[in-house]
N, C-alpha and C positions, 0 to 999 in steps of 0.2 A: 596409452590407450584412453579414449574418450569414459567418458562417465556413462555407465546407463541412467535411463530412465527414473529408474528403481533410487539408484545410489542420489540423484539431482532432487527425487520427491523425499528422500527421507531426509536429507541435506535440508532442504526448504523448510518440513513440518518443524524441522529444531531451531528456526532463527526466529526470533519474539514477534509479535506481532506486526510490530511498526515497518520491521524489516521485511517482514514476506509482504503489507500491502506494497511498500516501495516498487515491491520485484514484481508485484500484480498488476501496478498502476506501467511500468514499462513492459512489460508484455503486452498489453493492453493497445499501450502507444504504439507498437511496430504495427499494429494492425488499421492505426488509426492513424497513418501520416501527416492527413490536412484538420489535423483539429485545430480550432483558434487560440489564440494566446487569453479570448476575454473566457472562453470554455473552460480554459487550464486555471485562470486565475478562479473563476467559482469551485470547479472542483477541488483542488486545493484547501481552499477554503472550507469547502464542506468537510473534508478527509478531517482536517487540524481541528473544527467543530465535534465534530465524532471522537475522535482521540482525547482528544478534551473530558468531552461528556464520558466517556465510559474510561477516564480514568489512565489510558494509556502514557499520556504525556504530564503526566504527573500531576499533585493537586489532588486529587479524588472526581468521583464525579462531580458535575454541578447539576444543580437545581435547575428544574425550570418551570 
């Protein structure tokens, strides 16, 4: 039997942050088929920024 709704959102709320944007930035994408490769490399880039700063990807925040 398929998963609900229910059971996929409470699945999701428990995986760490880095992992649920992963799952946000591909949902995203299926909507968004013709995006560019120079679009994906800033966004990216901005993600790994963000994560950065607020500490997710380890290190602590930083200053700016």
């Amino acid at each position: 039997m398929a998963a609900s709704i229910e059971e996929i959102t409470k699945d999701i709320v428990e995986l760490p942050r880095h992992q649920r944007l992963a799952l946000v930035r591909l949902l995203l994408d299926l909507d968004r088929p013709g995006t560019s490769d120079a679009m994906e490399n800033a966004w990216d880039e901005e993600i790994r920024a963000r994560s950065h700063r607020s500490g997710i990807l380890g290190g602590g925040p930083t200053r700016i």
